[in-house]
C-alpha positions in Angstrom: 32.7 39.2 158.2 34.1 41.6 155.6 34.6 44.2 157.7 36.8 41.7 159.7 39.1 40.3 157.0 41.9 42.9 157.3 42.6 41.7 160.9 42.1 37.9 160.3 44.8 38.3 157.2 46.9 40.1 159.5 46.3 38.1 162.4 45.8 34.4 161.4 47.5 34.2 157.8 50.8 36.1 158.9 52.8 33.8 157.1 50.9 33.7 153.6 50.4 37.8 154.1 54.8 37.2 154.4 55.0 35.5 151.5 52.7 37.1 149.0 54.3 40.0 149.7 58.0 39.4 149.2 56.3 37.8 145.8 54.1 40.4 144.6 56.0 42.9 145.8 59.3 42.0 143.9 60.0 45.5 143.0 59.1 47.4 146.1 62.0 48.9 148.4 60.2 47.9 151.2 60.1 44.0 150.2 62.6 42.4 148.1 62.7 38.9 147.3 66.2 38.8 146.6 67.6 40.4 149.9 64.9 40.7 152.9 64.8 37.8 155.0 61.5 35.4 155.7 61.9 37.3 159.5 62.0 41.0 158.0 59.3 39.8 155.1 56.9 38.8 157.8 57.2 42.3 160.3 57.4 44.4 156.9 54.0 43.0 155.8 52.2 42.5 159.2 53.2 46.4 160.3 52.6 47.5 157.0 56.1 49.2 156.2 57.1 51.7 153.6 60.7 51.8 151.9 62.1 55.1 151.0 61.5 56.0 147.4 65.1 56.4 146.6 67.8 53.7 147.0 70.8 55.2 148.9 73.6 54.2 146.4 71.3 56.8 144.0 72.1 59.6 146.4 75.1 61.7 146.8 77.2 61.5 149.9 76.7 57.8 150.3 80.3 55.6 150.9 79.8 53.8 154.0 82.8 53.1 156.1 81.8 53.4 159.9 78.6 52.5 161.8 78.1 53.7 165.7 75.3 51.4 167.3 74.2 52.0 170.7 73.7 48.6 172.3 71.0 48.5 175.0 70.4 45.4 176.8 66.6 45.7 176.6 67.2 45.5 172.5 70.3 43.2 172.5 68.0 41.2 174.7 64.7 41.2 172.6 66.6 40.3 169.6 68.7 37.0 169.9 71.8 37.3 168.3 71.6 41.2 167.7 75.4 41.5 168.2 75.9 39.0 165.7 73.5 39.8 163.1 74.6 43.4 163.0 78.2 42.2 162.4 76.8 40.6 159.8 74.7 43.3 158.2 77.6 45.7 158.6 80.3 43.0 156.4 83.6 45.0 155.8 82.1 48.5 157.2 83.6 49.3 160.4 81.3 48.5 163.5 81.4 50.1 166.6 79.3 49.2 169.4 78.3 51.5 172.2 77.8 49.6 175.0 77.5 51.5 177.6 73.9 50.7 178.0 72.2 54.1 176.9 70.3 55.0 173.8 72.3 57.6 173.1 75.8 57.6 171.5 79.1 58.6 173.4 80.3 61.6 171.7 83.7 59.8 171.9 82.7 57.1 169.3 81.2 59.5 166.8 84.4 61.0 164.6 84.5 59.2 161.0 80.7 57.8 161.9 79.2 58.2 158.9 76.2 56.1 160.5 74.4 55.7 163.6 72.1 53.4 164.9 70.5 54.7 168.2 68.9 58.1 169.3 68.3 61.4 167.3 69.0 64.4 169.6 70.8 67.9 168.0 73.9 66.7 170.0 74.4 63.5 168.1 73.9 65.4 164.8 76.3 68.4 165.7 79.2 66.2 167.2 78.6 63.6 163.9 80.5 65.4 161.5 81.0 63.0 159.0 77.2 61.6 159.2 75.2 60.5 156.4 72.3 58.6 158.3 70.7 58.1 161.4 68.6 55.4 162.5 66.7 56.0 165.4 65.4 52.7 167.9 62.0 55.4 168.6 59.2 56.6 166.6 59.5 60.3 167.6 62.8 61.6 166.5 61.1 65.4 168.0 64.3 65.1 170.9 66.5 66.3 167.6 63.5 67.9 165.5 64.6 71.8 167.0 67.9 71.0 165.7 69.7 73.6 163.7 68.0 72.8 160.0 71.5 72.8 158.3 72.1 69.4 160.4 69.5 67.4 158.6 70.5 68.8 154.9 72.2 66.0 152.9 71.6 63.5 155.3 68.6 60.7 155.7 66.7 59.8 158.7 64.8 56.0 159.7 63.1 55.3 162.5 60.8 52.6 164.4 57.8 53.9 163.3 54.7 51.2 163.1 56.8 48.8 165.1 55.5 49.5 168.5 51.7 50.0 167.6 50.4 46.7 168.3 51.8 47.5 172.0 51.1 50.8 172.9 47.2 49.6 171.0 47.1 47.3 173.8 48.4 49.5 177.0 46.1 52.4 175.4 43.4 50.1 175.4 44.1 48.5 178.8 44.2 52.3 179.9 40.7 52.5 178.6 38.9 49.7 180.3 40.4 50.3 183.6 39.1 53.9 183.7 35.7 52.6 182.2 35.8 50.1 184.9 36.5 52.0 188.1 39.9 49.4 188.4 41.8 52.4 189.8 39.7 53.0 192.9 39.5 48.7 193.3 43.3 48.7 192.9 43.2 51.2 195.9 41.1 49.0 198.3 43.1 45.9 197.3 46.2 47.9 198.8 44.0 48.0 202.0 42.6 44.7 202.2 39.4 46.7 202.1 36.3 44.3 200.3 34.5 47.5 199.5 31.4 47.0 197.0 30.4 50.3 197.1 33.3 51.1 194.6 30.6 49.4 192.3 28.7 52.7 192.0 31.7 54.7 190.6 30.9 52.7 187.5 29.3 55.7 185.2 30.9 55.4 182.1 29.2 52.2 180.8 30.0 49.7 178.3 32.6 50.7 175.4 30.2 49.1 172.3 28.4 51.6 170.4 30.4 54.2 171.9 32.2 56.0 170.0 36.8 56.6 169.7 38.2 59.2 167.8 41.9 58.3 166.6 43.4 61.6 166.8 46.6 60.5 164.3 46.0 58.0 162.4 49.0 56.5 161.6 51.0 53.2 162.8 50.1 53.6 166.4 46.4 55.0 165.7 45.9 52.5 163.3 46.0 49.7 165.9 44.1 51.8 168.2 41.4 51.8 165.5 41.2 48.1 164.8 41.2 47.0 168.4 38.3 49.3 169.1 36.8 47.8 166.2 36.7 44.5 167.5 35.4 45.8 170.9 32.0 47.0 169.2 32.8 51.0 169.0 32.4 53.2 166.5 35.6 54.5 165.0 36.5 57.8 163.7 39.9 59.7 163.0 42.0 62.7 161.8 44.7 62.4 160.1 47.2 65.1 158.4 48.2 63.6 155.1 44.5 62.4 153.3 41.0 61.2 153.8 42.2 57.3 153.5 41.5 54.7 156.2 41.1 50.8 156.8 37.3 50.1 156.4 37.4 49.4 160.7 37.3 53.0 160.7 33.9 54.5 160.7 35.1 58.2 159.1 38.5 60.0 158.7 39.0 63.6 159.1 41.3 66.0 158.3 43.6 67.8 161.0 41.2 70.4 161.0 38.3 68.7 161.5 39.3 67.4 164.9 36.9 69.9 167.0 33.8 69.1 165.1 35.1 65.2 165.7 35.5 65.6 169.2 31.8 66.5 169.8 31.0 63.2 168.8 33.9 61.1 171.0 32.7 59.3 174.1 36.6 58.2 174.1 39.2 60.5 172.5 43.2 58.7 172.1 46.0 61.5 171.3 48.4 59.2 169.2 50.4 62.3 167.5 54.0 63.1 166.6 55.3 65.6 168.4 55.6 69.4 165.7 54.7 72.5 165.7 51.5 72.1 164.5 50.5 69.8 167.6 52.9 71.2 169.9 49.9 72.3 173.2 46.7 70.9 170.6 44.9 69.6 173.4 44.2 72.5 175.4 41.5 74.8 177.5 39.2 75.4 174.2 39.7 71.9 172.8 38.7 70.1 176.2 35.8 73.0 176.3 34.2 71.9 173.1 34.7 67.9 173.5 32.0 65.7 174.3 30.9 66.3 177.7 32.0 63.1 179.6 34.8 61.7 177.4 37.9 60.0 178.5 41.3 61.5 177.0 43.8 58.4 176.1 47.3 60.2 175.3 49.8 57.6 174.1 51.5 60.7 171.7 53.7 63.1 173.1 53.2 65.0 176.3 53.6 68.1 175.0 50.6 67.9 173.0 48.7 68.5 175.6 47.9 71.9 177.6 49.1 69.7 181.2 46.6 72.7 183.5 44.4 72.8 181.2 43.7 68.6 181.1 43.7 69.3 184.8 41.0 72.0 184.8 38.8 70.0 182.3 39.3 66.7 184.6 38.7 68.4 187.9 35.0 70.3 186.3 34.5 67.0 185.0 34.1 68.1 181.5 36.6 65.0 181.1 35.3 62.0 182.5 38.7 60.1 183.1 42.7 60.5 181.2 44.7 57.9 180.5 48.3 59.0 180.1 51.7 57.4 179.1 53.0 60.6 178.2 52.8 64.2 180.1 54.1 67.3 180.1 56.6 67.9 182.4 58.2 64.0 182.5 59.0 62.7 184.7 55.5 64.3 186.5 56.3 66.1 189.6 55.6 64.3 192.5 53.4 66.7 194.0 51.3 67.5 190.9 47.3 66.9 191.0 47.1 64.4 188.6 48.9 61.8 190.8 45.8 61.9 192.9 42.9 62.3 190.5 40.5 58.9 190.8 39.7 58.7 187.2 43.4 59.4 186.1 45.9 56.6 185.2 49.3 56.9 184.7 52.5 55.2 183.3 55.9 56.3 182.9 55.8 56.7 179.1 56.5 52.6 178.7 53.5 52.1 176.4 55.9 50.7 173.4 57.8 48.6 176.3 57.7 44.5 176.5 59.5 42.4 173.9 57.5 41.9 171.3 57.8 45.7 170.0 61.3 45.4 171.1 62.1 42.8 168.6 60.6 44.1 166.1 62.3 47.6 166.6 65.6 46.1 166.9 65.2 43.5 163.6 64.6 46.6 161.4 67.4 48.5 163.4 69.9 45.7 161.7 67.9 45.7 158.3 68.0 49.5 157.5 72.1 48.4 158.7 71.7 45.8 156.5 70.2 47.6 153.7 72.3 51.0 154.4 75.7 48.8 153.6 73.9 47.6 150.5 72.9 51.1 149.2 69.4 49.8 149.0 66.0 51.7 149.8 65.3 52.4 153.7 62.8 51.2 155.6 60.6 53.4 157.5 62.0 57.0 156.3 61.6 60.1 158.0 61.3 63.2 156.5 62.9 65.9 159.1 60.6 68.7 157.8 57.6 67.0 158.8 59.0 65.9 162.1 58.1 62.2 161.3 
């Protein structure tokens, strides 16, 4: 029952987990009593969210005047009011909204944005002259990470991290159990009306208690990955880059360069990583070679992380039992590439984080870093460029 606590607080007490922590936390940047909002309060303390350490109006180069947004229906949809509440947050700054329907900014709005709410790509920060920060709506800001380094000097970068975890946690896990569970190959008879039982005997995997997952990034994302696994009756284990620390769901937590002598234990291996150079092609031929024999690869990171011939080569020997994969490397996949067909192999159209509940949540913060970037207060959700996350 213990072990279980941290997910009944979070789950079933979200509103007394709210409002301790605007209390107690009276003189964190991330919760404020006497500016964040009973709606901002609750996602801050159910996602776990970190302010920056360093109020804005305490940094040089920070005079707001004019904010770019993108607009994109599937966040001016997912958060009612948006256009509203980000006049709001923005008060006598300038607000421009791109709505054009893209992520991306025009080019044409950017002079004089010393702001801009959308997405982070070496474009946007070389045609932004005048910018100070950048929000982005993702978690992986790596579409502007091989941008010139002068770009990010002097400025500050937020982003969505945490916010989409409980979703992609859920299509990573859906990815499992329909692997585990031959739903692929049933899918496939469905489309021909065919009753076929013998499908039945694809069925080798087994059950997913007692087995073990290894949490390859154990951050927002991996963290949910960890807990639902938890509840499902596996044994969890994880790297992560930045320290041995862990909820007490997870069994063990490794270093980044403990992963190979981790992956010999993983019936079930889920690549939740940021995209940098020190994951950039991870998962490749020698990784795959000394997994677990068997396993199933869950990639919900970035496609690049992975070795794309090589997964192939460790699916098709069968050293790899099954992939599921929201992310590849090229994407969009050709159409003519191998994995299309593989019968163990699911794929989506990297739309893990989609449906509205992450949407919302991305989108609320989106107008509370506004908010709280008008206000010279702490960010939420800071990225440090360097890192790459």
């Amino acid at each position: 029952m213990l072990r279980r606590l941290p997910y009944l607080l979070r789950t079933g007490c979200l509103c007394l987990i709210a409002t301790a922590s605007a209390i107690a936390s009276a003189a964190s940047p991330a919760a404020n009593p006497d500016t964040i909002s009973n709606e901002v309060a609750a996602v801050v303390a159910a996602q776990g969210l970190e302010g920056a350490a360093r109020a804005l109006r305490e940094q040089p180069g920070w005079q707001p005047r004019k904010v770019v947004v993108a607009l994109p229906p599937a966040f001016a949809d997912a958060l009612p009011n948006m256009e509203q509440r980000l006049h709001e947050a923005a008060g006598e700054v300038e607000l421009v909204l791109d709505r054009s329907g893209g992520w991306q900014i025009d080019p044409a709005l950017l002079p004089g944005a010393d702001g801009v709410i959308g997405f982070c790509t070496a474009a946007t920060l070389a045609a932004a002259k005048d910018l100070f920060w950048l929000h982005s709506y993702t978690v992986g800001v790596d579409r502007c990470s091989d941008a010139d380094p002068v770009l990010f000097q002097g400025r500050v970068f937020s982003n969505s991290k945490r916010l989409s975890g409980p979703t992609i946690a859920e299509h990573s896990i859906a990815m499992l159990m329909s692997i585990a569970r031959a739903l692929p190959a049933y899918q496939r008879a469905q489309d021909s009306s065919d009753w076929n039982r013998a499908i039945a005997g694809q069925e080798r995997f087994g059950e997913l208690a007692g087995k073990t997952l290894l949490v390859v990034g154990l951050g927002g994302i991996g963290t949910e990955v960890a807990q639902r696994a938890h509840g499902l009756g596996m044994r969890v284990i994880a790297t992560r880059n930045s320290s041995r620390s862990g909820p007490d769901y997870v069994d063990y937590v490794g270093l980044a360069d403990e992963l190979g002598a981790l992956s010999k234990q993983a019936h079930v291996i889920v690549n939740a990583l940021p995209l940098t150079d020190d994951t950039r092609g991870l998962f490749d031929r020698d990784f795959f070679a000394g997994a677990r024999p068997g396993a199933i690869f869950i990639s919900v990171g970035r496609g690049a992380s992975t070795v794309t011939d090589d997964l192939v080569a460790a699916l098709q020997s069968g050293q790899l039992y099954g992939a599921g994969l929201d992310v590849t490397d090229p994407e969009p996949l050709p159409a003519d590439h191998p994995l299309w067909q593989m019968e163990r192999v699911v794929i989506t159209p990297h739309v893990a984080a989609s449906g509205g509940d992450a949407r919302y949540r991305s989108a609320l913060i989106a107008v509370e870093n506004l908010r709280r970037y008008v206000a010279g207060e702490a960010l939420l959700n800071p990225v440090d460029m360097a890192r790459g996350y």
